[in-house]
N, CA, C and O atoms as a MOPAC input file, in Angstrom:
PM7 MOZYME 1SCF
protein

 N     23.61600 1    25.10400 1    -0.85000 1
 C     23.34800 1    23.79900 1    -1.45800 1
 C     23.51500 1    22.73700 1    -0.37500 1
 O     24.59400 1    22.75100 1     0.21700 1
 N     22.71000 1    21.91600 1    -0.06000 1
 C     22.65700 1    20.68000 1     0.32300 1
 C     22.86500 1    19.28100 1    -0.23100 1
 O     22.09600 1    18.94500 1    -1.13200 1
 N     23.82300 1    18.38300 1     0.18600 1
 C     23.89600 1    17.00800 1    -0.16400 1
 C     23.30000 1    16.21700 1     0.87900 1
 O     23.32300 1    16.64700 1     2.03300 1
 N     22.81600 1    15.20500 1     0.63100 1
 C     21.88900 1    14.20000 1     1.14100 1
 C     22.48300 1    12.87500 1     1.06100 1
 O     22.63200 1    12.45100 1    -0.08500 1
 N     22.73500 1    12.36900 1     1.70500 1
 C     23.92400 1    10.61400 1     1.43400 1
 C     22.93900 1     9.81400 1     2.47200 1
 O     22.71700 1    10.24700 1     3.60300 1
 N     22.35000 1     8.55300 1     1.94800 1
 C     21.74300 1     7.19200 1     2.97700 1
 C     22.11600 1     6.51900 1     2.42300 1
 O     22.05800 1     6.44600 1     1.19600 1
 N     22.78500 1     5.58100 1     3.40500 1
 C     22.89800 1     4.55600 1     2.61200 1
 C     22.45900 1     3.16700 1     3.60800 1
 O     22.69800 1     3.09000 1     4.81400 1
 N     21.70000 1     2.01600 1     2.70200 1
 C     21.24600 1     1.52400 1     3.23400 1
 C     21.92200 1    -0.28400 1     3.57100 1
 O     22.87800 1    -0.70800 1     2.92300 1
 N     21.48800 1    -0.81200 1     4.24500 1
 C     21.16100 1    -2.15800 1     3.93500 1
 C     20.27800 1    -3.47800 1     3.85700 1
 O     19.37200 1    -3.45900 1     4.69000 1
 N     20.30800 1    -4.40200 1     3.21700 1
 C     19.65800 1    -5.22400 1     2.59300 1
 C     19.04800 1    -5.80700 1     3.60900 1
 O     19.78400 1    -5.71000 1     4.59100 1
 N     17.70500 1    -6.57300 1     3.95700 1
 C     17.31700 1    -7.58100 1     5.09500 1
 C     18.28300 1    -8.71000 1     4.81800 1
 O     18.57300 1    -8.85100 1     3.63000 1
 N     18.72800 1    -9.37700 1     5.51000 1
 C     19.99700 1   -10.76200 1     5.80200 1
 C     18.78000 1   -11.52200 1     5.37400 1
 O     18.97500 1   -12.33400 1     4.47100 1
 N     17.86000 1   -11.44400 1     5.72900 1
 C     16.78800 1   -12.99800 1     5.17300 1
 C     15.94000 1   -13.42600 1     3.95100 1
 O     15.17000 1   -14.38000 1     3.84100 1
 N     16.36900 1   -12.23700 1     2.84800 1
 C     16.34100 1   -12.31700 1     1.90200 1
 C     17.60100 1   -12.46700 1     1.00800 1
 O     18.53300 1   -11.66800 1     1.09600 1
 N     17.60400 1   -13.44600 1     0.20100 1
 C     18.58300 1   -14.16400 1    -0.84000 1
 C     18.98100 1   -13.18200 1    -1.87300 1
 O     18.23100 1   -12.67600 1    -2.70800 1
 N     20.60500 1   -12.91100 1    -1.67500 1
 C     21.01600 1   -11.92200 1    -2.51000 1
 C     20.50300 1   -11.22600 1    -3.91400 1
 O     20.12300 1   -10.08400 1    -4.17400 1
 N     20.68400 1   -12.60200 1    -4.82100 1
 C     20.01800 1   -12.27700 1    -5.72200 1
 C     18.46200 1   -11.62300 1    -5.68900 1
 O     18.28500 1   -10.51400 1    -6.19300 1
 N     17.56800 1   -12.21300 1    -5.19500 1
 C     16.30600 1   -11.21600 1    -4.97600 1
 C     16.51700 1    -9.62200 1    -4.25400 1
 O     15.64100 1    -8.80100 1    -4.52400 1
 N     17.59600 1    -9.21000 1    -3.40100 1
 C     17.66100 1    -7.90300 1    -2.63000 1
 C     18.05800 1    -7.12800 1    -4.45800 1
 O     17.42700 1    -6.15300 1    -4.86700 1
 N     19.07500 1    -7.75500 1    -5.22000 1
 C     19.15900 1    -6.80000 1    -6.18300 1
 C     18.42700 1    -6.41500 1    -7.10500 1
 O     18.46400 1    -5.34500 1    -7.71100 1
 N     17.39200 1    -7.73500 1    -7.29300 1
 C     16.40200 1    -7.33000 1    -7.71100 1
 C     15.25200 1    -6.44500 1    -7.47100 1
 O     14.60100 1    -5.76700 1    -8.26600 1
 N     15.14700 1    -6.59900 1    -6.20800 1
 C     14.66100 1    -4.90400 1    -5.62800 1
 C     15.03400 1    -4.23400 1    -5.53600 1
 O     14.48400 1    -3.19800 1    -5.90800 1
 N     16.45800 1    -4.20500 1    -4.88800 1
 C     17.39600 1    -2.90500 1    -5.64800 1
 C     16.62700 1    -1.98000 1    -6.94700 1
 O     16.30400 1    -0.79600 1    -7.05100 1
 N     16.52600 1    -3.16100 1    -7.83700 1
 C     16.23300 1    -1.98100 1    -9.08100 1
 C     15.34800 1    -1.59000 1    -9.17100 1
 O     15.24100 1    -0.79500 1   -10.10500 1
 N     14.02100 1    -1.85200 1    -8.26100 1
 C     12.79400 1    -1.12700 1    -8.14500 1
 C     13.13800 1    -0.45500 1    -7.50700 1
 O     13.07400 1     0.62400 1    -8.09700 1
 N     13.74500 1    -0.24000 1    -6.00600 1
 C     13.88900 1     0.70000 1    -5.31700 1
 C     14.09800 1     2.00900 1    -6.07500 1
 O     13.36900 1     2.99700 1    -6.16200 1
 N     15.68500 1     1.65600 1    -6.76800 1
 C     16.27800 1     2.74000 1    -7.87300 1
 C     15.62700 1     3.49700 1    -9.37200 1
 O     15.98300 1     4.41200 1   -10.11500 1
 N     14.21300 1     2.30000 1    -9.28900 1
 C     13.83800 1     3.25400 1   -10.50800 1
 C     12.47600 1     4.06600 1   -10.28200 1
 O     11.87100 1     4.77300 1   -11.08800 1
 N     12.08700 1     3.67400 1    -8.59000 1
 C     11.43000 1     4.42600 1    -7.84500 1
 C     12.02700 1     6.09900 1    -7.56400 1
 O     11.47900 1     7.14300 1    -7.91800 1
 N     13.25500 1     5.93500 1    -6.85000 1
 C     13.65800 1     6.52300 1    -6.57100 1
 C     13.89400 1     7.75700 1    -7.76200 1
 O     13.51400 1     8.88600 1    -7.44800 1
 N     14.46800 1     7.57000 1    -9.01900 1
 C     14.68900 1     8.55500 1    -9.73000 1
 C     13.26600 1     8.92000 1   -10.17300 1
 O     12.96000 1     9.91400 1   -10.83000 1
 N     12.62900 1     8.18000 1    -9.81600 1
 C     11.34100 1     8.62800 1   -11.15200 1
 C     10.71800 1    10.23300 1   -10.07200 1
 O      9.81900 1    10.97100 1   -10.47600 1
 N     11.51700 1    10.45100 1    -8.62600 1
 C     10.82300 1    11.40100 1    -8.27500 1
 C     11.73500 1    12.60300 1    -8.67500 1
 O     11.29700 1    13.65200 1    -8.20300 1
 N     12.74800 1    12.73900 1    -9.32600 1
 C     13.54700 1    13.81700 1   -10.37700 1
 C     12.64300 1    14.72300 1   -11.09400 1
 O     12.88200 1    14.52500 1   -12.28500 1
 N     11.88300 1    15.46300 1   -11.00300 1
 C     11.14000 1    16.20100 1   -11.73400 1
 C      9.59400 1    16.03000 1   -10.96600 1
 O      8.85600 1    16.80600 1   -11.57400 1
 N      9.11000 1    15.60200 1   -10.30000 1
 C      7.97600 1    15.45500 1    -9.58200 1
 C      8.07900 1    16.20800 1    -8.91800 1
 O      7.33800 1    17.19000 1    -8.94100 1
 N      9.04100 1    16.05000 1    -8.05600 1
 C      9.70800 1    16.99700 1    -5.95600 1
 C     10.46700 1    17.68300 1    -6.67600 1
 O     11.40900 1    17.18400 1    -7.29100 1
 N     10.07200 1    19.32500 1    -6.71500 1
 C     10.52000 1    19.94400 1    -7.46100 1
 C     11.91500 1    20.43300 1    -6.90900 1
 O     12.86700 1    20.94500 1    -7.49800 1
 N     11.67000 1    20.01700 1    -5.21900 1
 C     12.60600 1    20.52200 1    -4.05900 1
 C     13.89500 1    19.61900 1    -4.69300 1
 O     14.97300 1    20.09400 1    -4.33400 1
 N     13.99600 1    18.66000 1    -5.38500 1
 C     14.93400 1    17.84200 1    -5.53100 1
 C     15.28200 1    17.62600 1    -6.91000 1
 O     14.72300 1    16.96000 1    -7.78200 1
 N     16.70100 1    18.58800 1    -6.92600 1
 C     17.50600 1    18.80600 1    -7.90100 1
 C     18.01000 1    17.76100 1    -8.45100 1
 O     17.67700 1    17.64200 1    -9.63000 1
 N     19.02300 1    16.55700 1    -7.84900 1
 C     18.96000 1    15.46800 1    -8.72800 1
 C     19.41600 1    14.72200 1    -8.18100 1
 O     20.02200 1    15.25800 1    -7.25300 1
 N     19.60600 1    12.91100 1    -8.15300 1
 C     20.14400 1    12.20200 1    -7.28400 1
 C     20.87500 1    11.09200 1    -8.33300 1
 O     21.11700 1    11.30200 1    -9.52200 1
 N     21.16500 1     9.84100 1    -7.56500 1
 C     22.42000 1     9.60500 1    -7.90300 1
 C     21.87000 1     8.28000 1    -7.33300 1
 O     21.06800 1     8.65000 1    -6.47500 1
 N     21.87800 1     6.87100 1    -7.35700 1
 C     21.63700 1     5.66600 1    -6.67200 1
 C     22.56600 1     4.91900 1    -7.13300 1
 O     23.04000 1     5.06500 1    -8.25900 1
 N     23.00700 1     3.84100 1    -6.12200 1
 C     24.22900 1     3.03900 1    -6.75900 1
 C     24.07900 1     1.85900 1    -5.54600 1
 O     23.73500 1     1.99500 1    -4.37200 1
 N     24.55700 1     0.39900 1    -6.46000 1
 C     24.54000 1    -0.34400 1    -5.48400 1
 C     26.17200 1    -0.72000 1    -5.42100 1
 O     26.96400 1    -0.68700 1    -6.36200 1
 N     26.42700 1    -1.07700 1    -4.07200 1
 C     27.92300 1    -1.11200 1    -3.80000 1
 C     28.44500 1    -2.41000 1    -4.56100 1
 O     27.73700 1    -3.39100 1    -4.78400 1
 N     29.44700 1    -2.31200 1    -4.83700 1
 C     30.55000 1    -3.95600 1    -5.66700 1
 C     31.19500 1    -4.21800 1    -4.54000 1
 O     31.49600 1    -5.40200 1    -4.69300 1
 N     31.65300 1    -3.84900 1    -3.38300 1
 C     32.87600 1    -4.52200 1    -2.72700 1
 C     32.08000 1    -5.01700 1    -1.52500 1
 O     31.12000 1    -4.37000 1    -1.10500 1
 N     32.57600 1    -6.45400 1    -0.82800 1
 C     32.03600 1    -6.87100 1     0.29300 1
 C     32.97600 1    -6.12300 1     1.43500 1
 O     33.95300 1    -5.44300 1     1.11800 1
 N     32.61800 1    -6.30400 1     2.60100 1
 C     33.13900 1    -5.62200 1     3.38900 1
 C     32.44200 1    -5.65400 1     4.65700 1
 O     31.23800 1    -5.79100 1     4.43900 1
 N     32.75000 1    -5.57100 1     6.11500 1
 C     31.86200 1    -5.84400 1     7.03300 1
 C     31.97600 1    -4.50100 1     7.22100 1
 O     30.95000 1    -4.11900 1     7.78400 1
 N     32.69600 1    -3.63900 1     7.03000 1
 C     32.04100 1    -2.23100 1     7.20500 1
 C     30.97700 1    -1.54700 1     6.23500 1
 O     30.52000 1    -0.40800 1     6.33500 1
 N     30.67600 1    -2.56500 1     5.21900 1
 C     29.86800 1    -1.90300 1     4.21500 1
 C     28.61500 1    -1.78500 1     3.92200 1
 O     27.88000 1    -2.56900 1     4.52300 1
 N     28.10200 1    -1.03400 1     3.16300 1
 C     26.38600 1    -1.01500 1     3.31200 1
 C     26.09400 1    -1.45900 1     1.68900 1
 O     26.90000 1    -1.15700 1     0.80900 1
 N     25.15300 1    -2.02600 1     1.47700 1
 C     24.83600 1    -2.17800 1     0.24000 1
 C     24.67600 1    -1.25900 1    -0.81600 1
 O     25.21600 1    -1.34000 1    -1.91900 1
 N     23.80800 1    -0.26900 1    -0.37400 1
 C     23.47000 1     0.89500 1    -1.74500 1
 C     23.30400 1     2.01500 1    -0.90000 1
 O     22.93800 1     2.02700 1     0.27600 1
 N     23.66300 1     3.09500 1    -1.74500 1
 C     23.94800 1     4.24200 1    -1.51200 1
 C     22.90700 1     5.37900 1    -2.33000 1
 O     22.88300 1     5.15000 1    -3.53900 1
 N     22.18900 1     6.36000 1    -1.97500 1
 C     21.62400 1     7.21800 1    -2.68100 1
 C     22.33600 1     8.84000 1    -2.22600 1
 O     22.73100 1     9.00100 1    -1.07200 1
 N     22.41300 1     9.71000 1    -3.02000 1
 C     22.78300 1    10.75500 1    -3.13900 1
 C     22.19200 1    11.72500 1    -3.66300 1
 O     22.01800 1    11.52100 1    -4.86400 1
 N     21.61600 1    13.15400 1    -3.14800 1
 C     20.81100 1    13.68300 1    -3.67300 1
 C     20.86200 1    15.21000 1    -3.16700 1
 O     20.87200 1    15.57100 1    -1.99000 1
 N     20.89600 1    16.18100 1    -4.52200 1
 C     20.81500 1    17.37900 1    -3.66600 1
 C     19.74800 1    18.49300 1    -4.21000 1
 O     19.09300 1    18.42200 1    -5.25000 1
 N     19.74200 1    19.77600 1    -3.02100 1
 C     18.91300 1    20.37700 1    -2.67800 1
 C     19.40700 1    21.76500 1    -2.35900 1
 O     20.50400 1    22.06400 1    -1.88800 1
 N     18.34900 1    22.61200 1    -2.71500 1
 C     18.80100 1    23.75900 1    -2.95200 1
 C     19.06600 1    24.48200 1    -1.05100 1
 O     19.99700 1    25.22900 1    -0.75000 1
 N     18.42500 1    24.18900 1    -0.47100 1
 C     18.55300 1    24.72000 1     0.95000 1
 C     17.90200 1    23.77700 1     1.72300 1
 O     17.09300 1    23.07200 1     1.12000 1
 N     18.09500 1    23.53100 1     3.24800 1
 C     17.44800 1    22.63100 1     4.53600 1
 C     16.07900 1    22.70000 1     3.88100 1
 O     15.78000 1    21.58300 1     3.45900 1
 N     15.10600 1    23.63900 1     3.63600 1
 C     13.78300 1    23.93500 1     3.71700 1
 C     13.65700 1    23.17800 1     2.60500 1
 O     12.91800 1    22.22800 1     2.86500 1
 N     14.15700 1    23.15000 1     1.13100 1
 C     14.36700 1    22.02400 1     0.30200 1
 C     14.00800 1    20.29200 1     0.42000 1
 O     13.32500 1    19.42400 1    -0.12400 1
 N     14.96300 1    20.48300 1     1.50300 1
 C     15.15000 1    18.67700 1     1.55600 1
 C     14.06600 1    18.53800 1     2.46900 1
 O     13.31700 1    17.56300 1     2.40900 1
 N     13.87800 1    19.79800 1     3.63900 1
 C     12.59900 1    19.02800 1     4.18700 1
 C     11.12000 1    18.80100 1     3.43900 1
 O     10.32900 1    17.86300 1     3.52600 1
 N     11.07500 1    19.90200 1     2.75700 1
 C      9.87100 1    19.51200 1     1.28500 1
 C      9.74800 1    18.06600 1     0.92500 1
 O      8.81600 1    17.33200 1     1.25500 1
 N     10.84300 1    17.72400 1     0.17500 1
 C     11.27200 1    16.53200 1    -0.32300 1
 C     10.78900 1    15.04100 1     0.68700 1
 O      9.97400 1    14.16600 1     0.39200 1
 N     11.68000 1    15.19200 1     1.99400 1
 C     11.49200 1    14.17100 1     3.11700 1
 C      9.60200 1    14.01100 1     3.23100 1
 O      9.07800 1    12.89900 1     3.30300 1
 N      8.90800 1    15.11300 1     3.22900 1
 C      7.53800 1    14.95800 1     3.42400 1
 C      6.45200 1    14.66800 1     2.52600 1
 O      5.25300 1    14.39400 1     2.50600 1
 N      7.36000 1    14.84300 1     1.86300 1
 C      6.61800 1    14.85100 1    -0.04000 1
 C      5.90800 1    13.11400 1     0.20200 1
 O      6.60600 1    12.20800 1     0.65800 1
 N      4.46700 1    12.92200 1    -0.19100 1
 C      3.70000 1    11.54500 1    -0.54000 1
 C      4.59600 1    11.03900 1    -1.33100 1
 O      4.68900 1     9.83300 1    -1.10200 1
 N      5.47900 1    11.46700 1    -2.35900 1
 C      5.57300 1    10.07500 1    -3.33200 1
 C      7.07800 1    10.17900 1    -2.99300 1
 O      7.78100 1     9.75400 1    -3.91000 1
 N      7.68900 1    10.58800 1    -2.02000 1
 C      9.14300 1    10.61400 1    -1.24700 1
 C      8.17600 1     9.14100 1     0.00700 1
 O      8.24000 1     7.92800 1     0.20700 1
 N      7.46600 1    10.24100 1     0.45700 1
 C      7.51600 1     8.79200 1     1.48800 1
 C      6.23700 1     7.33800 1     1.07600 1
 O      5.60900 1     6.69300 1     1.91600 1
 N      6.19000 1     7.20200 1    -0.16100 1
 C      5.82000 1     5.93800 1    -0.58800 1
 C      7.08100 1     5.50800 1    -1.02100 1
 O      7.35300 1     4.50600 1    -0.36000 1
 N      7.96900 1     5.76500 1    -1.78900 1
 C      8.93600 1     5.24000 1    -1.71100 1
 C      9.89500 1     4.78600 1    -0.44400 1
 O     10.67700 1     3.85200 1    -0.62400 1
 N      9.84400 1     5.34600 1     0.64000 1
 C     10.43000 1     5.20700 1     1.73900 1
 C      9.67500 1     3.84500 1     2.31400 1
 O     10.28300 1     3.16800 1     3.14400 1
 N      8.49000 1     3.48200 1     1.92200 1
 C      7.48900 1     2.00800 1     2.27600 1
 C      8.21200 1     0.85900 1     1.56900 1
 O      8.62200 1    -0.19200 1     2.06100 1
 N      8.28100 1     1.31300 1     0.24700 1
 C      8.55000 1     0.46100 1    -0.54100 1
 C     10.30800 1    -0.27200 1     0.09100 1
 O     10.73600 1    -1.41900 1     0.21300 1
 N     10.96000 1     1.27100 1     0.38600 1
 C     12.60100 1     0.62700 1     0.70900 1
 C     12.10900 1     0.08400 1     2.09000 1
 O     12.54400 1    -1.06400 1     2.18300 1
 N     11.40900 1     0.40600 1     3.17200 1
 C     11.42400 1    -0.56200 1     4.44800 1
 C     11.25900 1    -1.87200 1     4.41700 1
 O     11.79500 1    -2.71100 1     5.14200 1
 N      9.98900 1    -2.12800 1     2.97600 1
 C     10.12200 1    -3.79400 1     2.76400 1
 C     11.06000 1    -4.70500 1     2.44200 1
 O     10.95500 1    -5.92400 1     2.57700 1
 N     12.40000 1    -3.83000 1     1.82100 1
 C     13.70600 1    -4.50600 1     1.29900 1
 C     15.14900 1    -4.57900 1     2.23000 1
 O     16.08000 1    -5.38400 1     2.23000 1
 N     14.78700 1    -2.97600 1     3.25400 1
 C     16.10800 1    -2.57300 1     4.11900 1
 C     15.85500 1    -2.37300 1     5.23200 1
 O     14.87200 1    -1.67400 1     5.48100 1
 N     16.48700 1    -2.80300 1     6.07900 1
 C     16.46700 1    -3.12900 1     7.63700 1
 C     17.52800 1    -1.84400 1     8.33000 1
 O     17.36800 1    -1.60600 1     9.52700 1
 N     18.25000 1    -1.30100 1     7.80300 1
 C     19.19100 1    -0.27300 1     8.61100 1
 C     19.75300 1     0.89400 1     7.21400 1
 O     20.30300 1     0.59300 1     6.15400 1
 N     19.43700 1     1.96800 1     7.63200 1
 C     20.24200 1     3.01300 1     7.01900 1
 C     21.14400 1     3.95800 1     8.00400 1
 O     20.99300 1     4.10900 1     9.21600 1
 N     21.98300 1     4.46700 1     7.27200 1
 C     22.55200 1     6.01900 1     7.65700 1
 C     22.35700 1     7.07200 1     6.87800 1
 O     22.34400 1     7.05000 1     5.64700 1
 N     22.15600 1     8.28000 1     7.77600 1
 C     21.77700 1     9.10600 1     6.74900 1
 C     23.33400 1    10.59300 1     6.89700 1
 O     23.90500 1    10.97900 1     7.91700 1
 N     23.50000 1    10.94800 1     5.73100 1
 C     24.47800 1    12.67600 1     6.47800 1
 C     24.15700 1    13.34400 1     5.87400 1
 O     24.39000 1    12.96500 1     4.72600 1
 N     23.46100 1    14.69900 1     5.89800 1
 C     23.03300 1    15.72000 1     5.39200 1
 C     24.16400 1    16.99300 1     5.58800 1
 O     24.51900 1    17.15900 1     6.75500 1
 N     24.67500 1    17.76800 1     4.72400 1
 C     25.22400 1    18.98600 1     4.91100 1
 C     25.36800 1    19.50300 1     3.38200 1
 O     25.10200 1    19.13800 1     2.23700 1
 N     26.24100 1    21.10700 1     4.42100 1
 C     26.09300 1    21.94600 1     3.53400 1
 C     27.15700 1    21.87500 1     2.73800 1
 O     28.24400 1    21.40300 1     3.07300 1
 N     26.75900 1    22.55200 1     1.17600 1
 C     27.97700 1    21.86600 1     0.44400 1
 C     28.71300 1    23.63700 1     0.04100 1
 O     29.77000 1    23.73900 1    -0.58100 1

């Protein structure tokens, strides 16, 4: 089993309130590929509550049955239209992939 953790953050030049509001497109992008990418068992999106200069805004979580899994997933069209959609909102992610 594989877990999948990015977490991202917001562009600084967009006004909070509007980033959360994409937030929730991002997030209802994001789940709607739960049953599409068959490679992808189920995920998890959350936007963070605490400020913090070590912190990132939102977090996605998602897992997968093996590497060959998630790379399905990563290549999948409606994985990476969503990945368009988050570049227009987020300027920096991290990503950690392992085995669980």
């Amino acid at each position: 089993m594989i877990k999948h953790i990015v977490m991202f953050r917001f562009k600084p030049e967009i006004p909070r309130e509007r980033s959360i509001e994409n937030f929730r497109k991002i997030r209802t992008a994001l789940e709607a590929l739960v049953g599409p990418i068959e490679s992808l068992l189920n995920m998890e999106v959350g936007l963070n509550f605490k400020d913090s200069e070590r912190a990132m805004d939102w977090v996605l979580t998602a897992h997968f049955e093996s590497e060959e899994a998630l790379a399905i997933y990563q290549k999948h069209p409606l994985h990476l239209s969503v990945v368009s959609l988050i570049n227009e909102y987020c300027f920096d992610a991290k990503v950690v992939d392992y085995h669980l």
